[in-house]
C-alpha positions in Angstrom: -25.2 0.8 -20.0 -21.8 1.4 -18.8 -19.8 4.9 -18.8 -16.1 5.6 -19.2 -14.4 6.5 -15.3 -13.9 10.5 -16.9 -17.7 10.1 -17.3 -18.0 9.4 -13.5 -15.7 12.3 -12.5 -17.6 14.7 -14.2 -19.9 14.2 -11.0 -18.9 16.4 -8.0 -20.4 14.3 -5.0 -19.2 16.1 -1.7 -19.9 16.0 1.7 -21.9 18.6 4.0 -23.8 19.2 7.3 -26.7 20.7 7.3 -26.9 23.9 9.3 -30.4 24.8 9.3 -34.2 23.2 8.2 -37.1 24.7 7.0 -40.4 23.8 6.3 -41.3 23.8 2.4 -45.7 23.9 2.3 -45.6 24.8 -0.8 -43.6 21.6 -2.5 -46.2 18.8 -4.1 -44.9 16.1 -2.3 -43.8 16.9 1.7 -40.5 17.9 1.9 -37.7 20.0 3.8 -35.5 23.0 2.5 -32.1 22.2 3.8 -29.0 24.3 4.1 -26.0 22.5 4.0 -22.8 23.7 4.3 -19.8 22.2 2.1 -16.5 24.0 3.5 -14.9 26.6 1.8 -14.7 25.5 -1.3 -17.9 25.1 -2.4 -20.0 27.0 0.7 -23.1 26.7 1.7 -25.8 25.8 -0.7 -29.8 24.9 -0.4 -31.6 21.9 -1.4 -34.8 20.6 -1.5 -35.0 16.9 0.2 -37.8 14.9 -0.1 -36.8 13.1 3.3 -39.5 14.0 6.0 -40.9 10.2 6.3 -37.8 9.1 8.1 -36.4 12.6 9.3 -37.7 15.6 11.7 -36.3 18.8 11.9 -34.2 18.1 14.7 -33.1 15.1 13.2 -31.5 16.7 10.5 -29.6 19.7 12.0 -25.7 18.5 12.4 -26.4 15.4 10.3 -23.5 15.3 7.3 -25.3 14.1 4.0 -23.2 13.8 0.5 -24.8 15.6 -2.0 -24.0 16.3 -6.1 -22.9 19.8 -6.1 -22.4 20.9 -9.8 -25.6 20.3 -11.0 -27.5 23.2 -12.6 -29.5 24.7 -9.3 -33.4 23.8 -10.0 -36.7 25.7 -9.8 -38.9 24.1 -7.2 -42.1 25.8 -6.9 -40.8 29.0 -5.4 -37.7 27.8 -4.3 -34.0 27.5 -6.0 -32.5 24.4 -4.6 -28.4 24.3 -5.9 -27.5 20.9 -4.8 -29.0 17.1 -5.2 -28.9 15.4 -1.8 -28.4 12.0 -2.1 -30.4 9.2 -0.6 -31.8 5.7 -1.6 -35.9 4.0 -1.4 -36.7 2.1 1.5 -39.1 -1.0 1.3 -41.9 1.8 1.0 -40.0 4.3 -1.4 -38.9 6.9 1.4 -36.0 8.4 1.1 -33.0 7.6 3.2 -30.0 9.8 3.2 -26.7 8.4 1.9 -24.0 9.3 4.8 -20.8 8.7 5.9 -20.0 6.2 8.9 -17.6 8.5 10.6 -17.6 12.5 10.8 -15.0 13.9 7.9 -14.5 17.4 6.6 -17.2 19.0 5.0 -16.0 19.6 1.2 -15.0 16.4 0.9 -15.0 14.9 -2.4 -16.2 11.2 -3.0 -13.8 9.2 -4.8 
C-alpha cells in the first residue's frame, strides 16, 4: 500500500530527551514510564516504552529518542502515556530505540 506525501505529514515525528524514568509494575509486558521533554513547542510529555531488554534506567536518562507526538494519548493500565516512542525489533523482537546520530534540538521535527 502506498500513501500520498500529505498522508505522511499528517505524522508529527519529533525529537526529545528523556528527563526522567520510572518503573511501570503494573504494565503486562515489562516496561518503563518515560518523560521526555520536546522543547517548547510541544513540552514535556509521558510514554510508556516497552524498551527494558536493552535499556536500564540510567541508560535512558539524557538519551534523545524521536517519538510521534500527535497521537491521541492512550490508556495503559493506570497510566496515560501522550506520545509513541519509536524503536524497531531486534533478532529477538526487543525494542531498540530509533535515535539521532548527533545531539539536535529537542522539538525537532523529522522531515
Amino acid at each position: 500500500m502506498t500513501i500520498d506525501f500529505d498522508d505522511f505529514m499528517k505524522v508529527d515525528i519529533r525529537i526529545g530527551t528523556i528527563e526522567a524514568v520510572n518503573d511501570f509494575p503494573e504494565a503486562r509486558k515489562p516496561a518503563w514510564k518515560l518523560t521526555i521533554n520536546f522543547g517548547d513547542e510541544i513540552g514535556v510529555k509521558k510514554s510508556s516504552a516497552q524498551i527494558t531488554a536493552h535499556y536500564g534506567k540510567d541508560d535512558l536518562i539524557g538519551r534523545q529518542v524521536i517519538a510521534v507526538v500527535n497521537f491521541p494519548p492512550r490508556q495503559i493500565g493506570p497510566f496515560m502515556s501522550e506520545v509513541l516512542t519509536l524503536g524497531l525489533p531486534d533478532a529477538d523482537g526487543e525494542v531498540v530505540l530509533l535515535e539521532p546520530s548527533k545531539a539536535v534540538p529537542n522539538g525537532g521535527r523529522m522531515h
